[in-house]
ChimeraX commands (.cxc) that place a marker at each C-alpha (Angstrom):
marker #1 position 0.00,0.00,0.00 radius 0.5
marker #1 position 1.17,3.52,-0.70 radius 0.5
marker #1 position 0.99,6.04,2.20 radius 0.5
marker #1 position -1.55,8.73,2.18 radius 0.5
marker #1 position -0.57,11.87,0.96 radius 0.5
marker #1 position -1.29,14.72,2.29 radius 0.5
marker #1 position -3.61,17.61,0.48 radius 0.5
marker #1 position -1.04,20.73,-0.53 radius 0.5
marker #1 position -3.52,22.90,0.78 radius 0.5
marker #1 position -3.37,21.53,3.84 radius 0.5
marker #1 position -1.41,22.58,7.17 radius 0.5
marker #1 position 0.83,20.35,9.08 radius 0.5
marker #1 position -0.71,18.69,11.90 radius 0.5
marker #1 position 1.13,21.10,14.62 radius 0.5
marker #1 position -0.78,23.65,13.39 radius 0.5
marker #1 position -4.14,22.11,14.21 radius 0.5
marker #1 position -3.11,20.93,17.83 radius 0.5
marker #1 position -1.45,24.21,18.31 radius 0.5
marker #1 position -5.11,25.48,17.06 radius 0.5
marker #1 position -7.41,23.89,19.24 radius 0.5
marker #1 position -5.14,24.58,22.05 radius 0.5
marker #1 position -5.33,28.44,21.54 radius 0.5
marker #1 position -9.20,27.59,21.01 radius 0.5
marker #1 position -9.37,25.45,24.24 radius 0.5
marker #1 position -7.68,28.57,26.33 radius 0.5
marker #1 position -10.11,31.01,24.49 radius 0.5
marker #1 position -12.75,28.81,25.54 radius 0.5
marker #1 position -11.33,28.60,28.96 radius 0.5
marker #1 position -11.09,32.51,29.12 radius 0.5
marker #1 position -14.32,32.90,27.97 radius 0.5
marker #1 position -15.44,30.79,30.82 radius 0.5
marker #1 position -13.57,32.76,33.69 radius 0.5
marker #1 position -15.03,35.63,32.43 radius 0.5
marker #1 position -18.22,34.50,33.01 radius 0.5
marker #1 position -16.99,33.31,36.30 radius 0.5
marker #1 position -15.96,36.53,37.53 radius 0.5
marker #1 position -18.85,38.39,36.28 radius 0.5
marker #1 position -20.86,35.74,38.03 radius 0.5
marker #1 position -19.21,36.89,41.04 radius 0.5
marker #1 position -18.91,39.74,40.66 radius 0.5
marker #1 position -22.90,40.45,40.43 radius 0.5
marker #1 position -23.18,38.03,43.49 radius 0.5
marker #1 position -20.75,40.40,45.45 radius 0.5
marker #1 position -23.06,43.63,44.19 radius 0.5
marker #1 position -26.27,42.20,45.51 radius 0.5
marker #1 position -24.69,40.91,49.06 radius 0.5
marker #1 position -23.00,44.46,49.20 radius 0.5
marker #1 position -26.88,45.85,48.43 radius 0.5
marker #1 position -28.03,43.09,51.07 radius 0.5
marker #1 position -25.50,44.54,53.43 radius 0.5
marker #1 position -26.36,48.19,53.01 radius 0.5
marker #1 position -29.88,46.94,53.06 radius 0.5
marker #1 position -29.53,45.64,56.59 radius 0.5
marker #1 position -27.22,48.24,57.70 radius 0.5
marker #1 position -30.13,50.58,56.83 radius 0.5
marker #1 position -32.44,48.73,58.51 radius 0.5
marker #1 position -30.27,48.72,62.09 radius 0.5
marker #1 position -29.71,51.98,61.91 radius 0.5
marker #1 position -33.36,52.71,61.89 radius 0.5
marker #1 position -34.06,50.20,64.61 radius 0.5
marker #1 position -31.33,52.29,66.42 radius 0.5
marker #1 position -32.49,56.06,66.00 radius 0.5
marker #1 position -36.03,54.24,66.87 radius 0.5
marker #1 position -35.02,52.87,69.98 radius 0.5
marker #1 position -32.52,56.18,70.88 radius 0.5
marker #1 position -36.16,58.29,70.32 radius 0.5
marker #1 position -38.04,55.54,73.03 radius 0.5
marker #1 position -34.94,56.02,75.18 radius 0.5
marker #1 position -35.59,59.80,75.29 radius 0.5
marker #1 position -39.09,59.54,75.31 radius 0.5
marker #1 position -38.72,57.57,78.87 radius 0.5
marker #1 position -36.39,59.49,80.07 radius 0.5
marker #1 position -38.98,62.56,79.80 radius 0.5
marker #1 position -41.66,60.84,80.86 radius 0.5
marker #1 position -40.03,59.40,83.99 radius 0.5
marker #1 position -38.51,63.60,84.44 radius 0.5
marker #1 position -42.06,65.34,84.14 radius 0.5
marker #1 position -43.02,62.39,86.87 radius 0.5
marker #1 position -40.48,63.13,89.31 radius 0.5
marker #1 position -40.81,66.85,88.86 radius 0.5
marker #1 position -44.84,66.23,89.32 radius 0.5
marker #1 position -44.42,64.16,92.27 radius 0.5
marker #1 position -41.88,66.94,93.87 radius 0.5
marker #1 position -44.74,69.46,93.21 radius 0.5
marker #1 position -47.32,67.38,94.79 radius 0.5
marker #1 position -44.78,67.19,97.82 radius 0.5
marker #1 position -44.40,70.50,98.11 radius 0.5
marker #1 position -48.56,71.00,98.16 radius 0.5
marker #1 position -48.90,68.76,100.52 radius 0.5
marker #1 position -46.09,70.14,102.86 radius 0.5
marker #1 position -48.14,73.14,102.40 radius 0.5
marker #1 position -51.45,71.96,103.06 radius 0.5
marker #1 position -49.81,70.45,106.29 radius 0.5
marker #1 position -48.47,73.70,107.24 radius 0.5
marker #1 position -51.29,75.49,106.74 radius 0.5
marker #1 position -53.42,72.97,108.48 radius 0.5
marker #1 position -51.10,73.01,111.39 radius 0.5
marker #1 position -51.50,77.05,111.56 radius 0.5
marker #1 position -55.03,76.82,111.52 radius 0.5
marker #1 position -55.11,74.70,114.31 radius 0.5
marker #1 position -52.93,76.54,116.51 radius 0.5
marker link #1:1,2 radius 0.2
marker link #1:2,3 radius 0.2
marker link #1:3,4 radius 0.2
marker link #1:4,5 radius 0.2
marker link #1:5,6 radius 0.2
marker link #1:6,7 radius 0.2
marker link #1:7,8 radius 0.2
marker link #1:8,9 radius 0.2
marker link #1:9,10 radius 0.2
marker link #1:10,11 radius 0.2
marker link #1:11,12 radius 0.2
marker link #1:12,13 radius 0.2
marker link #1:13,14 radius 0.2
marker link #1:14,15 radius 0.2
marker link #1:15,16 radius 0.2
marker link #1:16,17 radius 0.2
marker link #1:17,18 radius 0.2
marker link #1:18,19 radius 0.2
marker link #1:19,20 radius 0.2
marker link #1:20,21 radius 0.2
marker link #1:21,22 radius 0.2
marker link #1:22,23 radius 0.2
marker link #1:23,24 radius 0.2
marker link #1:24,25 radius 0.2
marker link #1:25,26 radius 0.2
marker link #1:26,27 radius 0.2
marker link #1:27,28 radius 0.2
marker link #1:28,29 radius 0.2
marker link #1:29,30 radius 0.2
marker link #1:30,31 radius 0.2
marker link #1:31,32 radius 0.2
marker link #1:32,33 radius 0.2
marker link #1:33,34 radius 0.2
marker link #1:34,35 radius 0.2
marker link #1:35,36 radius 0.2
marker link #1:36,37 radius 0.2
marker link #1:37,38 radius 0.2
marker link #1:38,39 radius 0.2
marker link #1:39,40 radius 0.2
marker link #1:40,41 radius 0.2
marker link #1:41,42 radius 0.2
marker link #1:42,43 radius 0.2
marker link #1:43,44 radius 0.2
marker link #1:44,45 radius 0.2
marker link #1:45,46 radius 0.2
marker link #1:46,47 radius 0.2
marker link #1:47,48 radius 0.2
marker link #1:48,49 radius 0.2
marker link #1:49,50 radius 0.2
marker link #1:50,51 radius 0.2
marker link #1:51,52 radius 0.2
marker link #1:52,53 radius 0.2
marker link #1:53,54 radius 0.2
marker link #1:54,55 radius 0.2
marker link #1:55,56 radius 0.2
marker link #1:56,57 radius 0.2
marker link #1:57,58 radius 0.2
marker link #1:58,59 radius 0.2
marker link #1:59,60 radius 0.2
marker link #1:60,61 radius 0.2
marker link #1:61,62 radius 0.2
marker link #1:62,63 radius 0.2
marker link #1:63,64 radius 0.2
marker link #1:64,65 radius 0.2
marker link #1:65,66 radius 0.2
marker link #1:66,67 radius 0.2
marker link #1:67,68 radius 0.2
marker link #1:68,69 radius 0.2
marker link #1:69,70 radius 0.2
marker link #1:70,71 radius 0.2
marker link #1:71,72 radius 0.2
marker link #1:72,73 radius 0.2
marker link #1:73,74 radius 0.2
marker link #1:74,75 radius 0.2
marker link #1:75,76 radius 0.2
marker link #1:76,77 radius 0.2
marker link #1:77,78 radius 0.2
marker link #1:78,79 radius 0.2
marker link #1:79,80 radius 0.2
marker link #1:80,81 radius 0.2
marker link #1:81,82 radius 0.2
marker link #1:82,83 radius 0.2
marker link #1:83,84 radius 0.2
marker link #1:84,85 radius 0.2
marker link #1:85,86 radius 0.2
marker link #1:86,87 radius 0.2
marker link #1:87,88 radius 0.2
marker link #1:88,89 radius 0.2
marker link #1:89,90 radius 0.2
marker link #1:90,91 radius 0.2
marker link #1:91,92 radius 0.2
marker link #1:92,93 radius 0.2
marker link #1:93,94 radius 0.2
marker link #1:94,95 radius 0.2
marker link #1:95,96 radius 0.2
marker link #1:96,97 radius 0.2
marker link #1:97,98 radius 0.2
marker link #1:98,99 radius 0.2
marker link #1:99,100 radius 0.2
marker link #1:100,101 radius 0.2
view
């Protein structure tokens, strides 16, 4: 038998292998691109999710600072109500204690 011969048109056999290998890392590249932009939109919504929750304690914070305050007033307006119902009284009792002198 005669051995094949090669088309003239044809290139050499390295330059196929040496072909699909630059295809295979294109392909390859092409994949960690996707890859990273993958991640990289996963990493934009937990960053969003963050700020999200961040938000949200914040809020729970300047809404539990106002209750703070609020109680805090509340408990001064008592004590400066029961100090002015003392000093009635202490009045009433002195004036009582006049009157029955």
């Amino acid at each position: 038998k005669k051995p094949l011969k090669r088309c003239q048109n044809s290139p050499p056999m390295e330059d196929y292998s040496a072909f699909l290998e630059e295809s295979e890392m294109a392909n390859a590249a092409r994949s960690l691109v996707q890859q990273l932009s993958l991640s990289e939109r996963q990493l934009q919504d937990e960053e969003a999710g963050t700020q999200r929750l961040r938000d949200q304690l914040k809020l729970q914070q300047e809404v539990a600072a106002a209750e703070v305050a609020e109680d805090v007033w509340q408990k001064s307006r008592l004590q400066s109500a029961k100090q002015s119902i003392a000093k009635h009284l202490e009045a009433i009792r002195h004036q009582t204690a006049r009157a029955e002198d």
